[in-house]
Backbone bond lengths (Angstrom), bond angles and torsions (degrees), N, CA, C in turn:
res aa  C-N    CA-C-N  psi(-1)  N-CA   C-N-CA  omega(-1)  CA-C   N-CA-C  phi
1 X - - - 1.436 - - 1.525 108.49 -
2 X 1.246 114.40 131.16 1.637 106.87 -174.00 1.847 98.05 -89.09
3 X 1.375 107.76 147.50 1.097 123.42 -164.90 2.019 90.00 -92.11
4 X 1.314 129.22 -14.64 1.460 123.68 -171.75 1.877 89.38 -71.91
5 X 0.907 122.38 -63.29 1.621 124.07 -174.27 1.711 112.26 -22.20
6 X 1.978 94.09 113.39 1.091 74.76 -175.16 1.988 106.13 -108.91
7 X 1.557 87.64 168.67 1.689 86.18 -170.93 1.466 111.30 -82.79
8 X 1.442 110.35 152.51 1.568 106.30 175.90 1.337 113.32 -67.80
9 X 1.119 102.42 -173.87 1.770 114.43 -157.54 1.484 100.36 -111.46
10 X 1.254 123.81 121.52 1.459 128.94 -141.97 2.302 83.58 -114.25
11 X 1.518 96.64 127.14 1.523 99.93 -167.08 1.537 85.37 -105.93
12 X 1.230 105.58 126.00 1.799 110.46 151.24 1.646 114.14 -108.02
13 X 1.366 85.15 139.74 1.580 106.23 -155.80 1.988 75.04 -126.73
14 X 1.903 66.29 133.67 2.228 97.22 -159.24 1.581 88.45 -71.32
15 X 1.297 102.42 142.77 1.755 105.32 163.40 1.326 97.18 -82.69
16 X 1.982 87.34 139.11 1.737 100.96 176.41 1.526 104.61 -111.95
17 X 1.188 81.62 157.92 1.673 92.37 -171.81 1.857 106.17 -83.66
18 X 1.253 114.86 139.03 1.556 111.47 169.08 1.681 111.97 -37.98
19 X 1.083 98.69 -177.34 1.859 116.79 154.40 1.476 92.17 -106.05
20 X 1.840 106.17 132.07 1.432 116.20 157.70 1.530 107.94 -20.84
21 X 1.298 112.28 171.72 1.570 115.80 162.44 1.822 103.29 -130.87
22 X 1.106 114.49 122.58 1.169 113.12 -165.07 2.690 92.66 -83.66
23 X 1.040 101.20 176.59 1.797 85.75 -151.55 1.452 76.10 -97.78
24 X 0.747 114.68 -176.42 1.785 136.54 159.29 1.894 132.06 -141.01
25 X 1.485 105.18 0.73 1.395 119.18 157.10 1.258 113.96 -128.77
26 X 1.604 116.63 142.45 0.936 145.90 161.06 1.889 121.11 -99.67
27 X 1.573 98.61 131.11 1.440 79.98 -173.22 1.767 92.20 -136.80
28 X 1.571 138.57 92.66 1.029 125.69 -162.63 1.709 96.44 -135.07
29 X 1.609 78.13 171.14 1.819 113.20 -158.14 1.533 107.09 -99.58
30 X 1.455 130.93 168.56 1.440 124.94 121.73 1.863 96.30 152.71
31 X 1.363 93.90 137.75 1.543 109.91 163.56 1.754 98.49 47.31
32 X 1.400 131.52 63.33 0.974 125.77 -176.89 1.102 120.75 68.57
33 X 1.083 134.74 -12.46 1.481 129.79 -162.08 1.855 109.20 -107.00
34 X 1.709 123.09 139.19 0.975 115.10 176.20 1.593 100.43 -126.08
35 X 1.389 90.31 154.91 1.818 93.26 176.87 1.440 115.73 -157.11
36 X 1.248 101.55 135.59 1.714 106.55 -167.15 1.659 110.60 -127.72
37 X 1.306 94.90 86.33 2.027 92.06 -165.42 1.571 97.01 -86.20
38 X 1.150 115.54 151.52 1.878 124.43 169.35 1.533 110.50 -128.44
39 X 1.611 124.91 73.58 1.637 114.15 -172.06 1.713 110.47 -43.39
40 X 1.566 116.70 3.06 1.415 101.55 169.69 1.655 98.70 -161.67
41 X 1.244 104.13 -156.72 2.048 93.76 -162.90 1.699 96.77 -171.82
42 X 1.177 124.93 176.51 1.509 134.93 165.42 1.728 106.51 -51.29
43 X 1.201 102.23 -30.41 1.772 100.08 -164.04 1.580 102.85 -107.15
44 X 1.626 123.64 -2.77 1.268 131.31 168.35 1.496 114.18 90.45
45 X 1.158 103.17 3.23 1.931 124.66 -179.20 1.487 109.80 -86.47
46 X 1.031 137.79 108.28 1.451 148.52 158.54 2.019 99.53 -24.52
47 X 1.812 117.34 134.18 1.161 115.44 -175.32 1.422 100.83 -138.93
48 X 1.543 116.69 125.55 1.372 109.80 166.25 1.493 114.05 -124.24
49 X 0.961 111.86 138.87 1.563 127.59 161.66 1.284 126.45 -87.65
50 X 1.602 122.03 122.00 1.319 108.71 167.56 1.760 112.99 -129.70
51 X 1.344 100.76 150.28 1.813 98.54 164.50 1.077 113.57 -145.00
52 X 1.375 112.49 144.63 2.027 97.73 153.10 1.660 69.85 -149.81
53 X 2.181 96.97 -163.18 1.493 101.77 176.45 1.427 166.32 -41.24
54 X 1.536 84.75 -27.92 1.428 109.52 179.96 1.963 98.73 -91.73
55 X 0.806 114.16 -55.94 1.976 125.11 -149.85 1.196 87.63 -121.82
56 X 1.663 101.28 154.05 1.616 135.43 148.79 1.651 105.31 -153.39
57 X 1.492 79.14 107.60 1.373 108.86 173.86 1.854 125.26 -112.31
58 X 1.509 105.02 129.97 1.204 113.26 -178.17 1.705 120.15 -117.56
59 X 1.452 90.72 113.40 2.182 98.10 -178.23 1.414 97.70 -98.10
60 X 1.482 103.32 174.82 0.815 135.29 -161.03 1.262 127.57 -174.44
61 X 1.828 123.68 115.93 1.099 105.50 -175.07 1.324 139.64 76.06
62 X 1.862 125.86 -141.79 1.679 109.67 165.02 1.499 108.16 -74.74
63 X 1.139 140.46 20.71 1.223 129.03 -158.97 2.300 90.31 -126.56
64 X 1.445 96.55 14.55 1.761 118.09 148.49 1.264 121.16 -130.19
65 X 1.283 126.97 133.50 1.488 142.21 -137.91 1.607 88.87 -135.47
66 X 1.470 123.76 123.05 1.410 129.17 -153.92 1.554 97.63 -155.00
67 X 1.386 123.75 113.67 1.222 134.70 -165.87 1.358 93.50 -130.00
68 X 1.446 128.59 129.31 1.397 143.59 154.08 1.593 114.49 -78.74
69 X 1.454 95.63 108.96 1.856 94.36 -177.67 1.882 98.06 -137.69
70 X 1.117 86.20 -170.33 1.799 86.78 -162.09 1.938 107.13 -85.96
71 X 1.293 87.00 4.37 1.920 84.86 169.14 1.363 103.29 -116.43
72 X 1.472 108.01 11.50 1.782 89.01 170.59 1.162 92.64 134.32
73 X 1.516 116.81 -171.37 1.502 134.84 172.21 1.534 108.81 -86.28
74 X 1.579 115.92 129.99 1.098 120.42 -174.00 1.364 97.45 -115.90
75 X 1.793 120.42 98.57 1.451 134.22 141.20 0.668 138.17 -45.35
76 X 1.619 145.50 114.99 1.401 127.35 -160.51 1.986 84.88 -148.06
77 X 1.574 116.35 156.35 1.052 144.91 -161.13 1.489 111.52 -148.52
78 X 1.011 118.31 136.52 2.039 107.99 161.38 1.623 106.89 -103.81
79 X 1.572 125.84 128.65 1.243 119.49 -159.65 1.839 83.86 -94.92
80 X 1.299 114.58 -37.44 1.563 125.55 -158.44 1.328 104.55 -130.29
81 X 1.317 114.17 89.43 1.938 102.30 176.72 1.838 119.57 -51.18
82 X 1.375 100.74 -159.36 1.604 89.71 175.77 1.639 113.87 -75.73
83 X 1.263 97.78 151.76 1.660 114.37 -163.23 1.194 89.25 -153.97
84 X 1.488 114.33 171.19 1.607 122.43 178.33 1.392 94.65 -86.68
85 X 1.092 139.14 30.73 1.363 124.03 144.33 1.113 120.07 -115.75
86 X 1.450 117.61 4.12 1.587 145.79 170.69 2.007 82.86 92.09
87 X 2.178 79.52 -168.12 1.695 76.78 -169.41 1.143 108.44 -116.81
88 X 1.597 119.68 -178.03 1.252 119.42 -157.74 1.198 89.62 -120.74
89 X 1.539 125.03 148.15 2.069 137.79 166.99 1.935 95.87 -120.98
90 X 1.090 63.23 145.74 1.994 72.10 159.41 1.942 99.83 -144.80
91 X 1.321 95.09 141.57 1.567 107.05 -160.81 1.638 101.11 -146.47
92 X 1.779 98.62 126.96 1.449 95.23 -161.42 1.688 84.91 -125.71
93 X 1.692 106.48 138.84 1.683 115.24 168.79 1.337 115.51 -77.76
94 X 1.137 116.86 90.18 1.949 137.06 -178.51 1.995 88.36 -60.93
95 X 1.501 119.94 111.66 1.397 109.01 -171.81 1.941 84.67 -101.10
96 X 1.298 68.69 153.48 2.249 90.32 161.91 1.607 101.43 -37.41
97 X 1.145 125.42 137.65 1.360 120.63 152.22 1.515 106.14 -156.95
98 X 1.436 112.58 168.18 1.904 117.84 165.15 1.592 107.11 -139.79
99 X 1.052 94.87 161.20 1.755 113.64 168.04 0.769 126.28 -133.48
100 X 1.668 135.72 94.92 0.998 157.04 -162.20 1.952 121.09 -87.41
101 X 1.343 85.45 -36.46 1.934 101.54 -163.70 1.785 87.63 -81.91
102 X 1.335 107.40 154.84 1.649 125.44 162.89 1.346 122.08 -39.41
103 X 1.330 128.72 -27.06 1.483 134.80 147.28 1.537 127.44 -39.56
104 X 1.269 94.92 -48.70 1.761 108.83 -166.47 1.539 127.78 42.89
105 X 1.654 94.05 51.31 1.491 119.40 176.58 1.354 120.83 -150.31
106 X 1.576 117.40 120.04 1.240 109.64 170.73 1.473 116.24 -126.00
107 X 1.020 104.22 178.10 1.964 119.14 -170.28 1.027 94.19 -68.16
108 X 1.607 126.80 157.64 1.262 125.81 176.73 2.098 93.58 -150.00
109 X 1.220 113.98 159.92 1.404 123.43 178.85 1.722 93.95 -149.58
110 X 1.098 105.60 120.71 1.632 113.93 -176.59 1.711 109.08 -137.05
111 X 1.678 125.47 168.45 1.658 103.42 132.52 1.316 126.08 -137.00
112 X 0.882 116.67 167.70 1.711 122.75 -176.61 1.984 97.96 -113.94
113 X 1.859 98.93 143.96 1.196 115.04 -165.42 1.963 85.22 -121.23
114 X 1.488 94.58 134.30 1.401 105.76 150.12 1.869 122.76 -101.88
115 X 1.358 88.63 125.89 1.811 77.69 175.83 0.979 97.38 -124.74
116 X 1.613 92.86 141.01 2.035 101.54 159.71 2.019 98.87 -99.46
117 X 1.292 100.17 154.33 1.067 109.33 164.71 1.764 123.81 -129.47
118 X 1.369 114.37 126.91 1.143 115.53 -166.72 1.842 108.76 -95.91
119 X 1.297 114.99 166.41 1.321 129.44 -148.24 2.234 88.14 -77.79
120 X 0.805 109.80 151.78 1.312 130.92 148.75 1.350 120.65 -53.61
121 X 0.971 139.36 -45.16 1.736 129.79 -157.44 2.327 94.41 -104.28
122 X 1.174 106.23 35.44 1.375 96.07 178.22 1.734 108.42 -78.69
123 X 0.899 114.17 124.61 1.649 120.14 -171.35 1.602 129.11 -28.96
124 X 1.769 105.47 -22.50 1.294 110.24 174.30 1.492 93.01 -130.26
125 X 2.018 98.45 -178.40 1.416 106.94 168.21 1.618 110.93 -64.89
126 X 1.299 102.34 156.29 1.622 117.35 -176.81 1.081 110.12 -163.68
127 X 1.356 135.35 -178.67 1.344 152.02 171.06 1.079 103.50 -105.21
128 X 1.332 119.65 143.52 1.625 128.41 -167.14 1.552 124.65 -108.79
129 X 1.729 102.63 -9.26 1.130 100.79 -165.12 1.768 93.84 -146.86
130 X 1.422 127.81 123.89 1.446 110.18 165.77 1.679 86.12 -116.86
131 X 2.093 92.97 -177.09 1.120 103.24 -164.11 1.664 91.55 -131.90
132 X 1.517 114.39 -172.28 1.314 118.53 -171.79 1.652 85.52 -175.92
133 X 1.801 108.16 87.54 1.155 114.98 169.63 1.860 127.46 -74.21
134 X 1.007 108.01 110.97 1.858 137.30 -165.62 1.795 90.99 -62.29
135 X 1.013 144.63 121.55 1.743 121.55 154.00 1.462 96.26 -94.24
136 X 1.180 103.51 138.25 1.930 108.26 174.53 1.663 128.38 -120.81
137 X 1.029 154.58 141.14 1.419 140.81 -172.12 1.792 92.68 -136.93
138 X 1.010 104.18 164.90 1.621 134.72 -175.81 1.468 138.81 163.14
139 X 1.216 103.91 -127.51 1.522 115.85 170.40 1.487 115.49 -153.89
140 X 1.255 98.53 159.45 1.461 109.27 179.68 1.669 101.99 -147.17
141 X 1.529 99.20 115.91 1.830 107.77 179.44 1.768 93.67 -109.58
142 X 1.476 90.16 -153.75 1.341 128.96 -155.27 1.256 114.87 -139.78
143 X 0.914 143.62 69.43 1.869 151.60 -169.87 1.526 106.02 -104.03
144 X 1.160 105.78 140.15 1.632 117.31 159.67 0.958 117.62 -115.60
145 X 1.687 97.29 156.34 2.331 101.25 -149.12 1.739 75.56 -135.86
């Protein structure tokens, strides 16, 4: 082997880091309550699941109401439309998150509010709307559909 030969010039090329992955399921807990949000699905439609004792209710689509505000994504559902007890929403704060690690799941601590809302024409002043704040913990990954 002749020792004049010279060797090529060996290029290292920098490892790049991904882009975060922001998650797209939610899968959370608390005080009876279960909830399984999907901001997208096989059919490209936003899917939420809800349960606790009373109800199990399944949305779909426009029939989830999704407001971008500065504490997060505000989910909202109707568990009970209007009724003579008026109707009931349950509305969960979807917070910012990413997943970065080979899992593509991280912890999440959020809460979800139930409101009933009562009718307008009640004979005196009142408040129209109370709440029944949910605290929830889980996870939120990253799946492809």
């Amino acid at each position: 082997m002749d020792s004049t030969m010279e060797t090529a010039p060996v290029h290292v090329i920098p490892e790049t880091r991904a882009e975060p992955v922001v998650p797209n399921m939610f899968e959370l807990l608390g005080r009876g309550v279960s909830i399984h949000f999907s901001t997208t699905s096989f059919t490209g439609e936003p899917r939420l699941h809800y349960q606790d004792s009373c109800r199990e209710v399944n949305a779909s689509g426009e029939e989830i109401r999704q407001e971008e505000t500065e504490l997060g994504t505000l989910v909202t559902i109707t568990l009970e439309p209007d009724a003579d007890a008026g109707s009931l929403l349950f509305t969960v704060v979807i917070p910012r998150a990413r997943v970065d690690g080979p899992e593509r799941e991280v912890r999440i601590e959020t809460q979800g509010f139930l409101t009933r809302s009562r009718f307008s024409r009640l004979p005196t002043d009142a408040q129209l709307q109370t709440y029944i704040a949910v605290p929830l913990r889980g996870r939120a990954s990253q799946v492809d559909f």
